[in-house]
TORPA-811938 format. One record per residue (C-alpha): x, y, z; residue in three letters. Coordinates in pm, whole numbers, padded with zeros to 5 digits, always signed. Layout:
XYZALA/...
END
This chain:
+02073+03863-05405UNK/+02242+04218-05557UNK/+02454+04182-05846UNK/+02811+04151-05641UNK/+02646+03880-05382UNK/+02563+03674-05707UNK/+02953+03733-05842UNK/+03095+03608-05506UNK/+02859+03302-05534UNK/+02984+03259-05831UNK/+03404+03255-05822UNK/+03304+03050-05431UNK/+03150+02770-05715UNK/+03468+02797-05984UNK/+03696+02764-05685UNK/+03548+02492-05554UNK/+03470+02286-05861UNK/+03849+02375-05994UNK/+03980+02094-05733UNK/+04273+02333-05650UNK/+04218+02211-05234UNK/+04291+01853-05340UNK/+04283+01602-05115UNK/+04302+01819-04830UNK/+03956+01783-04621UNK/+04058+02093-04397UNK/+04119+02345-04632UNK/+03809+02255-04798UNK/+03563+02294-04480UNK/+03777+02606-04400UNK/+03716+02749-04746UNK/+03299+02688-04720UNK/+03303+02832-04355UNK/+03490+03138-04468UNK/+03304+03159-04773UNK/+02991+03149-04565UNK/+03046+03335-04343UNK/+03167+03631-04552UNK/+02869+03637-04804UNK/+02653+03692-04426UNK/+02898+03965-04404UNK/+03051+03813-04079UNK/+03375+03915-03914UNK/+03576+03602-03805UNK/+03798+03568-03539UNK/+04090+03341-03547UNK/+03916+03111-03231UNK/+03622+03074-03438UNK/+03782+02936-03687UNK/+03963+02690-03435UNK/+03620+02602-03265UNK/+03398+02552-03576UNK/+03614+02463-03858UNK/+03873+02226-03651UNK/+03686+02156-03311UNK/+03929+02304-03041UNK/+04025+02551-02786UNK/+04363+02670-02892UNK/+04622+02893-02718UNK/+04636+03190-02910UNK/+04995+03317-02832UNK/+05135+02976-02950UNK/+04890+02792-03173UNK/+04986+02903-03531UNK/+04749+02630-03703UNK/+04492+02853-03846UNK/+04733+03102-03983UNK/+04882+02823-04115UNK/+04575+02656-04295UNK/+04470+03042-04398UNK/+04845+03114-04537UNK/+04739+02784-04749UNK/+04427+02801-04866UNK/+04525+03193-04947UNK/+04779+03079-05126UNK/+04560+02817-05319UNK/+04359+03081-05433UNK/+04601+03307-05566UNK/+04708+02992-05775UNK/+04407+02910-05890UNK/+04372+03286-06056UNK/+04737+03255-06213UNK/+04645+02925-06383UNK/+04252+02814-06498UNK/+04115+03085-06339UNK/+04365+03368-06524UNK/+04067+03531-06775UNK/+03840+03618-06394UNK/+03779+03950-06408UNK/+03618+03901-06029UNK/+03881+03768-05816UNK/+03850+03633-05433UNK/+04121+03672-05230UNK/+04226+03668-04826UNK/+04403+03956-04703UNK/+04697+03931-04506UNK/+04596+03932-04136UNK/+04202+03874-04175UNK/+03989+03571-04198UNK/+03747+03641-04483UNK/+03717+03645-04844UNK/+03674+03950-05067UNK/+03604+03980-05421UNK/+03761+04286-05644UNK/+03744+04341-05974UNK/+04064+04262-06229UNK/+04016+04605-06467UNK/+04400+04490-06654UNK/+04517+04158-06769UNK/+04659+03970-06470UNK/+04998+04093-06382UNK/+05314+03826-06367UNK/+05266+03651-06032UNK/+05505+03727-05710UNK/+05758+03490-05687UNK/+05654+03189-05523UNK/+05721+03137-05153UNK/+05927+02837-05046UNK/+05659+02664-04883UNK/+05472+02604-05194UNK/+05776+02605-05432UNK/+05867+02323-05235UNK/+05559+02138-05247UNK/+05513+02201-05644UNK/+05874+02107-05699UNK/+05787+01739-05469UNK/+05454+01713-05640UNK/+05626+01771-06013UNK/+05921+01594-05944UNK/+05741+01266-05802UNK/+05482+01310-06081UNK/+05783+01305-06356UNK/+05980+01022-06210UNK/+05672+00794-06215UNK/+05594+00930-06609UNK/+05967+00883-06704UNK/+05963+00579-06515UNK/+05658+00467-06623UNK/+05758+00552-07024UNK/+06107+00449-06991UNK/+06029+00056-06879UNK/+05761+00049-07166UNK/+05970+00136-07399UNK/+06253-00065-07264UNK/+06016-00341-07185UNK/+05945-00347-07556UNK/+06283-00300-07676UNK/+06472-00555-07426UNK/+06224-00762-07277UNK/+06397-01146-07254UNK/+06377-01381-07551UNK/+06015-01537-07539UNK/+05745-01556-07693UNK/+05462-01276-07607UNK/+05215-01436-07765UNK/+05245-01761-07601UNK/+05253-01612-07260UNK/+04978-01375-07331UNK/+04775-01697-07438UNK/+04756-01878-07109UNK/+04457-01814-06900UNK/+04645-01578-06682UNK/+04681-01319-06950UNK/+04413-01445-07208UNK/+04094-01251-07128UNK/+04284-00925-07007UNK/+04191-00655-07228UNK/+03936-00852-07459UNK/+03632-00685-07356UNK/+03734-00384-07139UNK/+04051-00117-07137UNK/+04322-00267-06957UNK/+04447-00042-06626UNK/+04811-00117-06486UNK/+04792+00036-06149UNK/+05118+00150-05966UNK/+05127+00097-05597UNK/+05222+00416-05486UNK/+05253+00605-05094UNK/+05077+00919-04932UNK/+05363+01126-04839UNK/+05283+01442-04593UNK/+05509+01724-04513UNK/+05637+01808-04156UNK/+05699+02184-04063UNK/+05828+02178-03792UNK/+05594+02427-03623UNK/+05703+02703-03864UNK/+05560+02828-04220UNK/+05759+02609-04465UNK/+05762+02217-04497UNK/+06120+02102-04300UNK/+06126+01729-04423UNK/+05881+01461-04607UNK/+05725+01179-04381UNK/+05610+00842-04479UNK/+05376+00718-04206UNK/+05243+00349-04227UNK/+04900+00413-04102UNK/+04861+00755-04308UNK/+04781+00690-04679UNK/+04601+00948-04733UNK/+04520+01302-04678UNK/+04181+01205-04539UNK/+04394+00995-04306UNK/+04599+01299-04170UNK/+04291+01475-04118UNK/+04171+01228-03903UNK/+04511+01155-03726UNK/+04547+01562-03692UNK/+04190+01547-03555UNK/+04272+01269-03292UNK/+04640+01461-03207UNK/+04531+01807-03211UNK/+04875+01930-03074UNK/+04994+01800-03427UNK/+04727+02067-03607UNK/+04967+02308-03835UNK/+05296+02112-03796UNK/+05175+01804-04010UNK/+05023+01973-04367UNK/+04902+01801-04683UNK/+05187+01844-04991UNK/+04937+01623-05242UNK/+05267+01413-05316UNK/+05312+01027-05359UNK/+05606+00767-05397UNK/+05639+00449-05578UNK/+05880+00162-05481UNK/+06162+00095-05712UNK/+06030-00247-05698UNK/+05741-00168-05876UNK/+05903+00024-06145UNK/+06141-00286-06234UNK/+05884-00489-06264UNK/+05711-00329-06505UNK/+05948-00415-06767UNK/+05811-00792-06757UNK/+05490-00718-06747UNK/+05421-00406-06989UNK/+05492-00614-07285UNK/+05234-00883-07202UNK/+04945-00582-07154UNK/+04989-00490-07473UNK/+05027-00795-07646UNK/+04736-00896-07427UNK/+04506-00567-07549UNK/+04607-00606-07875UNK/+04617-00216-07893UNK/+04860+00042-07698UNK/+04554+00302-07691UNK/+04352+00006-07445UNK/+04608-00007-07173UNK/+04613+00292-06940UNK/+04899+00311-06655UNK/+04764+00479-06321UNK/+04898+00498-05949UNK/+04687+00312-05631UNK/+04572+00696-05500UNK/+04416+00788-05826UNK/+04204+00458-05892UNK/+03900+00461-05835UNK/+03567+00286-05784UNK/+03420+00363-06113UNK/+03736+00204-06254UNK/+03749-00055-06044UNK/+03441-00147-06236UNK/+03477-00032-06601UNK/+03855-00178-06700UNK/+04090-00531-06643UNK/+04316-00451-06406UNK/+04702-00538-06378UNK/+04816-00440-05988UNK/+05209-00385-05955UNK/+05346-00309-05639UNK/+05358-00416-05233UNK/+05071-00603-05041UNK/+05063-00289-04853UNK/+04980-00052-05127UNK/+04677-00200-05281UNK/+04384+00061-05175UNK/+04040-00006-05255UNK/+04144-00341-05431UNK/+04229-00473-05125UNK/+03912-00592-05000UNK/+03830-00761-05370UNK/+04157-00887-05400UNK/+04176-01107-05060UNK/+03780-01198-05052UNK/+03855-01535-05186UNK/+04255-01543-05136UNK/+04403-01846-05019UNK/+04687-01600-04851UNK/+04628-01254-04673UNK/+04830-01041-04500UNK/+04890-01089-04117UNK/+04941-00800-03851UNK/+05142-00638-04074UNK/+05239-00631-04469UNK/+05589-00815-04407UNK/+05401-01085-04297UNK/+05154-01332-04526UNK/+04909-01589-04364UNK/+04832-01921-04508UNK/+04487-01951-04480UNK/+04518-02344-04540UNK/+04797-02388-04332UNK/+04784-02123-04089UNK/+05098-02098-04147UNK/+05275-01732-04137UNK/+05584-01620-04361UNK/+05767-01329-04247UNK/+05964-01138-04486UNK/+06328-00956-04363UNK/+06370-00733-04670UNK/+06321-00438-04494UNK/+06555-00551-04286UNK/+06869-00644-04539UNK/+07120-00368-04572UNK/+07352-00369-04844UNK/+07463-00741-05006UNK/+07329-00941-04725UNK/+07136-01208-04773UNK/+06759-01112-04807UNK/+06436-01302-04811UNK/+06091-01179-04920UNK/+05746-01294-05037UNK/+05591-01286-05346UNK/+05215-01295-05402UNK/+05066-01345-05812UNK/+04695-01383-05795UNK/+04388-01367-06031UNK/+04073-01219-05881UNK/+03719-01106-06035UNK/+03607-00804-06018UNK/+03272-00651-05915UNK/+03143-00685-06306UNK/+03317-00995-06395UNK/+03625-00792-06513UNK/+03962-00934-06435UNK/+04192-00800-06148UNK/+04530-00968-06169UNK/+04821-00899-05853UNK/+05173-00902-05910UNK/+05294-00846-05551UNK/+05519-00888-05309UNK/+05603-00808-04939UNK/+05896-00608-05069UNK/+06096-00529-05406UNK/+06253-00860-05475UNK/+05917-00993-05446UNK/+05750-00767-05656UNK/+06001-00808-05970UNK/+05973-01240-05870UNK/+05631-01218-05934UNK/+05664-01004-06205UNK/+05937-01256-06368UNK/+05680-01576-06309UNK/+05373-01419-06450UNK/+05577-01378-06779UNK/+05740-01762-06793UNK/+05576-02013-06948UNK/+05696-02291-06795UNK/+05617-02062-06406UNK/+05283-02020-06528UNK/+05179-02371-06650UNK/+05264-02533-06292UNK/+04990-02316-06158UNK/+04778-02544-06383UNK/+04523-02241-06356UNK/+04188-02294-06623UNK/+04058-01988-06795UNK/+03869-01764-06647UNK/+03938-01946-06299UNK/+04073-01692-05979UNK/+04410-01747-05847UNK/+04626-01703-05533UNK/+04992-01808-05509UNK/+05272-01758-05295UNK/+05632-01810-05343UNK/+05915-01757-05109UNK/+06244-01567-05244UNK/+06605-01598-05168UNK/+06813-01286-05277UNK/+07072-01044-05214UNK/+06988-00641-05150UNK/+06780-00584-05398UNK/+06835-00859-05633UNK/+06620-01182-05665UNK/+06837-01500-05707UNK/+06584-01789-05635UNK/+06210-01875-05546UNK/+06057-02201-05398UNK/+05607-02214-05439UNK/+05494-02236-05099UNK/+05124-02327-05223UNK/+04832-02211-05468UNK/+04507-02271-05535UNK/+04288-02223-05849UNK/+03948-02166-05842UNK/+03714-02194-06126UNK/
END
């Protein structure tokens, strides 16, 4: 290759490696086809993008979804030279109203970037603004945990066998439940409104649901933002505390979301799960392997695997002070090295912060009659109001050494 082939090849390498496309599968194949086909020196038409790269026929008069992936990834790129990739002195870029990549030469230091287009101020201001509520949140209950957590003695909670190996040998990983959130355009160029779908919890996930409803291709678009129950967040004041006093050390315990574990950890730390059933990810699978209780056709609903018996929660259901009823789920599992995964769960967020509340009492804990080291599974059923717990009855456990 000439001298400029081998500085395209390169910036096509620091682009790709700088992880600026995400989690978005489709701007990442488009990117390598452009990229491809531009080093051949190819001329792409907007068709051939919608053939190759997304596997359709599309009307060209009133299909806008490649112009709408290509005003994306275009835009990715820019942002990748304004931020890690601001000392380039080659640049790639797309120009406006072609479908291929062109490298040019920065002779001056990088001017101040245009202002930002609402699209992706938007999704930078969702993605920044759901990262800093789970950080504040996340920092605020620690230190409040610390500060306010009820009268009782950490040590003697952290001693029973639910808590007493957590941390000993391995980092210690409290891992958020948290939601894939995608954005909704509308058909035009910036992102109208934020949708939560139950069966898309990930961007992988809309690429295959966008692949399966191709009408959908352009209107639905990847904003890389997630959302954690409040739930969750309250419940971390209970149990932050007993991590540390657990590990012994702040600088052992780690707090992550669901969508940013993964396998590696999965193997490598202890792991404390807070949040719904519904949000547990890859743990899933090692969590209800030897459960006693699983989920049933849906999250609001919990199986008894004894009993066959099925509990139905209404908490998404209660509006306002009426009288609510949820599930709550505290379990003990091992992990693929022997490391220790424990769940405090619920159906909803009056479970979550009941099983958040048991697995730091004593006297909650000590029923379970649980033995070191043994796996757990145990369901409880909750009596509340809105949001707020009021009572809990144990449906059943079991204890497995």
């Amino acid at each position: 290759m000439n001298e400029k082939a081998d500085l395209f090849a390169e910036q096509i390498d620091r682009v790709r490696a700088s992880g600026l496309l995400g989690r978005s599968h489709g701007l990442a194949r488009l990117f390598d086809y452009i990229a491809e086909k531009s080093a051949g020196g190819v001329m792409l038409r907007e068709i051939d993008i919608a053939q190759d790269v997304f596997g359709r026929n599309v009307d060209m008069p009133g299909d806008a979804s490649v112009r709408v992936y290509i005003h994306r990834l275009r835009k990715k790129i820019d942002q990748f030279y304004e931020d890690e990739g601001r000392a380039e002195t080659n640049r790639l870029a797309i120009p406006v109203g072609e479908y291929r990549l062109v490298l040019s030469e920065t002779v001056s230091a990088p001017a101040l970037s245009a202002p930002v287009r609402p699209l992706l101020q938007k999704r930078w201001a969702w993605s920044l603004a759901a990262g800093l509520l789970l950080a504040i949140n996340a920092g605020a209950w620690m230190i409040i945990g610390r500060e306010t957590a009820p009268a009782r003695s950490l040590s003697q909670v952290a001693d029973l066998p639910l808590w007493r190996d957590v941390a000993r040998q391995r980092p210690a990983l409290v891992v958020i439940g948290d939601y894939y959130i995608f954005g909704d355009t509308g058909g035009g160029m910036e992102t109208a409104r934020m949708v939560r779908e139950f069966e898309i919890n990930s961007a992988s996930d809309l690429e295959n649901y966008l692949m399966a409803n191709p009408d959908l291709q352009g209107r639905y678009i990847d904003i890389d933002t997630y959302y954690t129950p409040v739930g969750a967040t309250m419940a971390m004041r209970e149990i932050m505390p007993l991590v540390h006093q657990a590990a012994g050390d702040s600088a052992r315990v780690r707090i992550i979301t669901t969508s940013q574990l993964t396998p590696d950890m999965l193997k490598t730390a202890d792991i404390v799960y807070i949040g719904y059933l519904s949000a547990l990810g890859i743990l899933r699978d090692q969590v209800f392997a030897t459960s006693r209780f699983k989920p049933g056709e849906n999250y609001d609903e919990v199986i008894d695997g004894k009993t066959g018996k099925s509990y139905f929660s209404i908490a998404g259901t209660a509006l306002g002070d009426e009288a609510n009823k949820d599930y709550s789920y505290l379990a003990v599992a091992s992990g693929p090295t022997g490391n220790r995964i424990i769940v405090i769960a619920g159906t909803r967020d009056i479970g979550v912060v009941q099983t958040a509340q048991i697995a730091a009492d004593a006297k909650a804990l000590k029923a379970l009659n649980m033995r070191r080291g043994a796996t757990l599974s145990a369901l409880y059923e909750v009596q509340g109001v809105g949001r707020t717990n009021l009572s809990y009855r144990l449906i059943g456990s079991t204890s497995d050494k």
